[in-house]
One Martini backbone bead per residue (centre of mass of N, CA, C, O) as a GRO file, in nm:
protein
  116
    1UNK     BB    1  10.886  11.072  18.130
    2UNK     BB    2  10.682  10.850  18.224
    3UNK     BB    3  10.575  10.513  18.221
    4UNK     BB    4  10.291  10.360  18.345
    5UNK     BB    5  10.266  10.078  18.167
    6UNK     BB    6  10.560  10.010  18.368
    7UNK     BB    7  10.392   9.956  18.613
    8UNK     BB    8  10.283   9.720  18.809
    9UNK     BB    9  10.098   9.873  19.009
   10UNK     BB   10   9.914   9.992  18.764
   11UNK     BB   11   9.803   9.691  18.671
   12UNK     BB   12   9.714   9.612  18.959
   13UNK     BB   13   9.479   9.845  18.953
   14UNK     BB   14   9.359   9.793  18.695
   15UNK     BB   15   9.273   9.505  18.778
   16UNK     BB   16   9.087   9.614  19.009
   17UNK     BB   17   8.896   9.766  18.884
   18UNK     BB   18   8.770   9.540  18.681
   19UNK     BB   19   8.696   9.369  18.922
   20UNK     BB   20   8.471   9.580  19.045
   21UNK     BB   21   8.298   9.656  18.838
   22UNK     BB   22   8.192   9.374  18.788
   23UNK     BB   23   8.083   9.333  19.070
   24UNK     BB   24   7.889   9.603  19.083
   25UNK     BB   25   7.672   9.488  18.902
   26UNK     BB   26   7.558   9.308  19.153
   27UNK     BB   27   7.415   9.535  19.295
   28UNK     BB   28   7.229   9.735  19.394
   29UNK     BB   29   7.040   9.973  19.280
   30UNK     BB   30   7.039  10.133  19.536
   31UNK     BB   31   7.400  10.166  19.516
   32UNK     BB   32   7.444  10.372  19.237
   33UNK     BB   33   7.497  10.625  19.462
   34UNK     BB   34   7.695  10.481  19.671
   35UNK     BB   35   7.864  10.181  19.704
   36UNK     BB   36   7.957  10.175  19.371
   37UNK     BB   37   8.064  10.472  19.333
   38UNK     BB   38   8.278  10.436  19.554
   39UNK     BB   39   8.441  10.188  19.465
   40UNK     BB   40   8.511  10.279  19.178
   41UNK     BB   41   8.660  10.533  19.233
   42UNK     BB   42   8.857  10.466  19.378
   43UNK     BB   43   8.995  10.231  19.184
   44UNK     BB   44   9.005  10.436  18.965
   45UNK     BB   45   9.217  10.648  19.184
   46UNK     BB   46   9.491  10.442  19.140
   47UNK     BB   47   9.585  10.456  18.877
   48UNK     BB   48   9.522  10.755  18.791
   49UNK     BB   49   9.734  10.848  18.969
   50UNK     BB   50   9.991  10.719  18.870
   51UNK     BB   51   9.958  10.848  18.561
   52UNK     BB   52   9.967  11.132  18.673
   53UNK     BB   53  10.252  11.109  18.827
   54UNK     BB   54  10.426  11.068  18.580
   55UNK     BB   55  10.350  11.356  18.402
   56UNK     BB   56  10.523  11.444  18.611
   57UNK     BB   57  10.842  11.606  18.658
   58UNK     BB   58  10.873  11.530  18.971
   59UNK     BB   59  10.933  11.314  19.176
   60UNK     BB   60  10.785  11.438  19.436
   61UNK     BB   61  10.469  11.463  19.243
   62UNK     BB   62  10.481  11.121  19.220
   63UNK     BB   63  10.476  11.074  19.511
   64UNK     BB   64  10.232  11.211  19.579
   65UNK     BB   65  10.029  11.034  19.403
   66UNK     BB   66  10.069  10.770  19.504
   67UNK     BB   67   9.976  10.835  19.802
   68UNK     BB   68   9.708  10.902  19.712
   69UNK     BB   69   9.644  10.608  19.615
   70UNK     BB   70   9.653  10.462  19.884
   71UNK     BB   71   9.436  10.610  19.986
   72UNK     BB   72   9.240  10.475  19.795
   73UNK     BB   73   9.316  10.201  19.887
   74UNK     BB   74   9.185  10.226  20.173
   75UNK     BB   75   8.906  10.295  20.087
   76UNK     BB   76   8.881  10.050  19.962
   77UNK     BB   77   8.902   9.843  20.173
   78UNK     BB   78   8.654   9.943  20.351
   79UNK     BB   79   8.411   9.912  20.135
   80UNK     BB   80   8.484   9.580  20.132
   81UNK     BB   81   8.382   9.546  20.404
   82UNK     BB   82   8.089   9.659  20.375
   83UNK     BB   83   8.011   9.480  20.146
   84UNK     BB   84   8.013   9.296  20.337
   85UNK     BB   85   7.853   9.348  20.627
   86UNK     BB   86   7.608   9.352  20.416
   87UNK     BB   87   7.568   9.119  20.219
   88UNK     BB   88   7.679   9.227  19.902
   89UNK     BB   89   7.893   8.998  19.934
   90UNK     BB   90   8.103   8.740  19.970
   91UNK     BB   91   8.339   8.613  20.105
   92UNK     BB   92   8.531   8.502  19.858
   93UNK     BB   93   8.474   8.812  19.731
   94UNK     BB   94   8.678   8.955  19.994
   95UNK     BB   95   8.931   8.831  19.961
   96UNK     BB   96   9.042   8.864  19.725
   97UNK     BB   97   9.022   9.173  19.727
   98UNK     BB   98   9.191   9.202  19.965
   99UNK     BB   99   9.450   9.081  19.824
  100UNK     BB  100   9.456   9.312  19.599
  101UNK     BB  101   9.489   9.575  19.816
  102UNK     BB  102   9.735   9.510  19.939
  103UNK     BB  103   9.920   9.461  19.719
  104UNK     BB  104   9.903   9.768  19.622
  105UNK     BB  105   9.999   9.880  19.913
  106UNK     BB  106  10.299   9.718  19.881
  107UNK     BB  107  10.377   9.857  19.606
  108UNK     BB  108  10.351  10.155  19.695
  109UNK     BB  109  10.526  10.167  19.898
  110UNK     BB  110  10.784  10.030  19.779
  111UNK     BB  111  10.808  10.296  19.579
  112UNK     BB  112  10.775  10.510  19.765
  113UNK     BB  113  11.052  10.445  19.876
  114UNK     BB  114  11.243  10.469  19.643
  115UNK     BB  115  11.228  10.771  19.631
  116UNK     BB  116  11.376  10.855  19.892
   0.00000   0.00000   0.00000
């Protein structure tokens, strides 16, 4: 069994987590059953799965879990774009986010190609 304590990329999904959290703390209250709860959801559904997928037997299972992963960072990249769009979120509090969603796309990216 794998620990996933031990992946940078799960530290990765973890601080983007928290730093999600953060900022969504400031979103308006009309926004707490939709774009405050679909961005926390996504962003704890990236570490969240490399530890689930950790716990699994087979190699293909946690690859799979990855993969999960991924597509939660890229719907995590657009709620981004549109609480930017909204300006619900100030430009520089996009570009941070932009930045750390790609380095998790990329750290998984790279995870999975190893896997291969």
């Amino acid at each position: 069994m794998r620990n996933f304590k031990k992946y940078k990329v799960w530290e990765l999904g973890h601080q983007l987590t928290l730093d999600m959290y953060k900022s969504t703390r400031k979103f308006p209250k009309e926004e707490i059953y939709g774009l405050t709860s679909q961005i926390r959801r996504s962003s704890y559904s990236i570490p969240a799965n490399i530890a689930e997928g950790c716990g699994r037997e087979s190699e293909p299972e946690f690859k799979r879990f990855l993969t999960i992963s991924q597509g939660s960072a890229s719907e995590l990249e657009y709620f981004n774009i549109l609480a930017r769009d909204l300006e619900i979120i100030d430009h520089i509090e996009f570009e941070k986010f932009d930045k750390q969603i790609n380095l998790v796309k990329r750290s998984l990216h790279s995870l999975i190609k190893k896997l291969k």
